[in-house]
N, C-alpha and C positions, 0 to 999 in steps of 0.2 A: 532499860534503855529505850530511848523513843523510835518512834517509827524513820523519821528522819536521822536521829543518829546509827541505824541498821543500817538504810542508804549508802551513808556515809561511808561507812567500813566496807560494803561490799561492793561500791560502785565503780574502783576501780578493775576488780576481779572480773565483776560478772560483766564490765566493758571488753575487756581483755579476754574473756572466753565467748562473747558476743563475738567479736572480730573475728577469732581466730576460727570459731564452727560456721560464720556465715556463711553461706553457699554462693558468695559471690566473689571475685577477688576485690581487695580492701587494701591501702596503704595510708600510713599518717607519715606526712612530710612536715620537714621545716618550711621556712617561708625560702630560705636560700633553694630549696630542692631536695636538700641531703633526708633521704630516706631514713627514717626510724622503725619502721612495724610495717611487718608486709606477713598476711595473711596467708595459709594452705592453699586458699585458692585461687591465689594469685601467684605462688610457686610453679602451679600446676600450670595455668594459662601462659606464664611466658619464661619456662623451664630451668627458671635457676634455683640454686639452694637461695637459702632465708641468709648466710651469711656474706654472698656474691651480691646482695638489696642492699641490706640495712647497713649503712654509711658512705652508701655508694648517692651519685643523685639522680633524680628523676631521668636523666636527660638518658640514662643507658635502657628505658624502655623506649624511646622517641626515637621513630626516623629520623635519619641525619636532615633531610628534605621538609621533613616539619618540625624541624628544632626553634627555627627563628618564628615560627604561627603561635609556636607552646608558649615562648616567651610573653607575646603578645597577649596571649588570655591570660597568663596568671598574671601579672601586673594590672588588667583591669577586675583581673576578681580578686584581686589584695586591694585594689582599690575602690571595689564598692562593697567588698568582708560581709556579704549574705550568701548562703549557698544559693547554688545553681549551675545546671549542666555546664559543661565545657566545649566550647565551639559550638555554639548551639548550630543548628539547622546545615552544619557542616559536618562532613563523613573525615573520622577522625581516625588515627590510622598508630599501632601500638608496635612495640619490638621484640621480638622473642628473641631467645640466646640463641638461637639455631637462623636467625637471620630474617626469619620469616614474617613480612608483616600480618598484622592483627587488627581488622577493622572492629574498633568498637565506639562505646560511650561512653563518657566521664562526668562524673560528679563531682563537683565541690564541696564541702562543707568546713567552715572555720571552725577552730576551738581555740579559746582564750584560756591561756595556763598561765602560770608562775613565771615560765620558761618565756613566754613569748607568744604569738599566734600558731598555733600548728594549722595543718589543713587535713581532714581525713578524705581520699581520693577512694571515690566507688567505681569501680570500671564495671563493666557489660558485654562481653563477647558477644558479637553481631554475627563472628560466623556461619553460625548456621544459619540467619536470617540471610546475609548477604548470600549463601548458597543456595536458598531458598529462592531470592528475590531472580539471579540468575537463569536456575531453571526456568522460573514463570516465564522471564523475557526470554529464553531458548524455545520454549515451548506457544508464545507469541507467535516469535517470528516464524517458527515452523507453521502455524495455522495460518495466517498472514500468506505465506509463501504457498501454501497448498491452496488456500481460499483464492489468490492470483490465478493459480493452475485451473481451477473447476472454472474459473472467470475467463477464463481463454477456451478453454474447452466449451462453454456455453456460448461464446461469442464469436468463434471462429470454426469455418467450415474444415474439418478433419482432413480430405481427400483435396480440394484445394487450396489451402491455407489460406486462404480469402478472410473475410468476415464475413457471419454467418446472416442468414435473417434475421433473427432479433436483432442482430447488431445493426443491421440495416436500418430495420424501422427506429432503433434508439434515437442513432444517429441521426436519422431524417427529422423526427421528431423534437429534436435540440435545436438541429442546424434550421427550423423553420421557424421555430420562437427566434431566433437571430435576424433571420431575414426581414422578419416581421415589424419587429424595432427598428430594425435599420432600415429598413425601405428599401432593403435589396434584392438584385435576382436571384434563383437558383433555381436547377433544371436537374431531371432524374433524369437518364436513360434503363429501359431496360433492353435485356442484348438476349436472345434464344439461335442456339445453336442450328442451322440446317438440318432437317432427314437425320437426327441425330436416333430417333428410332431404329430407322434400317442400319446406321453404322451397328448398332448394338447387336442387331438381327444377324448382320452380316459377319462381323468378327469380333463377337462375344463383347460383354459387359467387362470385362480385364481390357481389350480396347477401350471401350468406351471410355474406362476413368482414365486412362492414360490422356485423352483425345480431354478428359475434363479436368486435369492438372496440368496442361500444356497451357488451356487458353487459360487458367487462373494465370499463369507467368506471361503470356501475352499481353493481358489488359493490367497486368501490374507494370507491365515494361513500357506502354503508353501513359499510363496516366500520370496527371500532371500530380506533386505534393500533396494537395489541398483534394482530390479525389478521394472519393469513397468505394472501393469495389467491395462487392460481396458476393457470394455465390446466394440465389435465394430460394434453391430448388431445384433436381436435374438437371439439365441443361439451362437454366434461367441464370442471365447475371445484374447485377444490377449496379447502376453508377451514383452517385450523387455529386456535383457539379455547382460547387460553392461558388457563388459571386461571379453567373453564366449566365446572360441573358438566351431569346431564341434565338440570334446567330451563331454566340458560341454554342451553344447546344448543337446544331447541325451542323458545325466544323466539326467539331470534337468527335462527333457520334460516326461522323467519313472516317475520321483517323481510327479509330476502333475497327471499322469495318473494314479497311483497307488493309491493316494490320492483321487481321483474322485472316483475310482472302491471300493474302503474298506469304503467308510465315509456312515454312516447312513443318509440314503433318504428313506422318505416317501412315504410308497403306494407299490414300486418298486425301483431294483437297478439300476443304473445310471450308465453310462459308457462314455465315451469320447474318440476322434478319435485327434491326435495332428502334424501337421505340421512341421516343423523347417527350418531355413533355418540360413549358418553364412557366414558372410564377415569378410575375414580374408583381414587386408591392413598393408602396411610395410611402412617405411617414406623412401619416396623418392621425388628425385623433379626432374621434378616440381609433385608438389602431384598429385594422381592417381582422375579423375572424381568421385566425389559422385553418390552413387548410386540414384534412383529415390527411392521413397514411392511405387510405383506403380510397378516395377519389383521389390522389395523385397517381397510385396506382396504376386506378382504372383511365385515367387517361392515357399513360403512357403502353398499357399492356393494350387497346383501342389502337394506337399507334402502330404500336410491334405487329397486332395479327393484320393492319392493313396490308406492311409490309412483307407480310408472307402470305397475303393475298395477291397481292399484285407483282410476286415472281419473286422473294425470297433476296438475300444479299442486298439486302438496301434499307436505307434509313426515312423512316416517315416522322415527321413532327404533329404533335396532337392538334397544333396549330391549321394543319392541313384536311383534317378530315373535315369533311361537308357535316350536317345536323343530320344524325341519326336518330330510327324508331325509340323507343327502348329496351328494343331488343337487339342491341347491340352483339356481335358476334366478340370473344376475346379470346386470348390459349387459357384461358384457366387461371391465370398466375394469381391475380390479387385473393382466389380462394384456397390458396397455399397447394395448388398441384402440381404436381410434375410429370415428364412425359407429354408436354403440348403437345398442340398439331405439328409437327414435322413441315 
């Protein structure tokens, strides 16, 4: 006998034990639906005996909700008769006897008989990938949601919910490429506490932060929307003051100071000494240099200690100070210290 007549004789056999050991579930259908041959491992995946399949139709593994989609794909793959997945690049969804749906993948393949066309239907349990793909997106958003956390923790001051310095300087540093563009004002204030030293001296550092979580709610309860507070150091606070030329700056920086001097504080009354400093820019080109973090600073912390030079609870604009040596007198602030002159 020839090599091809071997074939012959065994080709249907060793098809028929091909299907039934393949480690995959397996089903040959008519073109109407009605089940013929349904695989061990497709018993297993959607829990019926082999005689509850075979002559029953496709349509008892289908969600009721995608029976009318199933329609739709086997009518164009009977009408274009090459194999190829089913639904492609769409999440395909199977029925088990216990009700439960089963995301998987489907294969097509036609086979031309005697009988007619059959279709041999290769399915794919996704299970464990879709269990898989879950977790990863659980475990995303958990990092996501913690990486937020560290992200607030790094940007916001602990003791008075404020934002923090870096978030100061971020902010300043954005909001001046804005300004820059647009030709617009903006003005920092920074704000230092009065003799906040002796408060500390006098009834302990548990006062003091109590005295330094009151003004964080003070100068949140003034500021406008579009303000920026931060704490940026011991008693240091800092404002920034979008689209505020030098008038609004010296209104603004009264209302702060005003609010500090009238609000009910514990023990003693509390006063504040306030800075300001504004860049006015006009659109020209080529656009004028940004300023640094570190010369808006210094003028506005130049500000601050005039005003606690010249008798404390009061607002000086950098605008106002006469040309100085350069040895200018400041609290320290723009080299990140705290504990200024009182």
């Amino acid at each position: 006998m020839t090599s091809s007549g071997q074939e012959a004789q065994l080709g249907p056999e060793i098809f028929r034990l091909a299907m039934q050991s393949a480690p995959s579930p397996m089903l040959i259908v008519r073109e109407d639906g009605t089940i013929l041959v349904v695989n061990e491992a497709a018993i297993r995946l959607f829990g019926y005996v082999a005689s509850e399949l075979v002559g029953n139709t496709i349509e008892i593994l289908i969600p009721e909700g995608f029976r009318s989609a199933h329609k739709g794909y086997i009518a164009g793959f009977m009408a274009e008769g090459h194999p190829r997945p089913m639904g492609a690049e769409r999440d395909l969804m199977a029925l088990g006897k216990n009700g439960v749906q089963i995301p998987v993948e489907v294969g097509l393949s036609p086979v031309q008989t005697p009988a007619g066309t059959l279709v041999v239907v290769g399915v794919v349990d996704l299970s464990a990938r879709k269990r898989a793909e879950q977790n990863m997106a659980e475990i995303a958003e958990l990092l996501g949601k913690r990486n937020q956390r560290l992200l607030e923790l790094v940007t916001t001051d602990g003791l008075t919910s404020l934002k923090s310095r870096r978030a100061f300087q971020d902010h300043l540093d954005a909001q001046l490429e804005i300004a820059v563009r647009n030709g617009r004002p903006l003005s920092v204030l920074i704000l230092d506490i009065d003799f906040f030293k002796n408060y500390n001296d006098t009834f302990g550092h548990l006062a003091g932060d109590e005295i330094l979580r009151q003004m964080g709610m003070t100068l949140r309860a003034v500021a406008r929307r579009s303000d920026f507070v931060a704490r940026l150091g011991g008693e240091e606070f800092g404002i920034i003051l979008l689209e505020t030329g030098e008038e609004g700056a010296r209104v603004l920086a009264e209302r702060f100071r005003e609010a500090i001097e009238n609000a009910d504080w514990p023990r003693k009354a509390i006063t504040a000494s306030l800075g300001a400093t504004t860049l006015e820019f006009r659109q020209t080109v080529p656009r004028p240099a940004t300023p640094s973090f570190s010369a808006i600073l210094r003028d506005a912390d130049r500000a601050l200690y005039r005003s606690k030079e010249t008798g404390r609870n009061r607002v000086t604009h950098a605008a106002d100070l006469e040309k100085e040596t350069p040895e200018v007198k400041s609290t320290g602030l723009i080299d990140g210290q705290t504990d200024s002159a009182d």
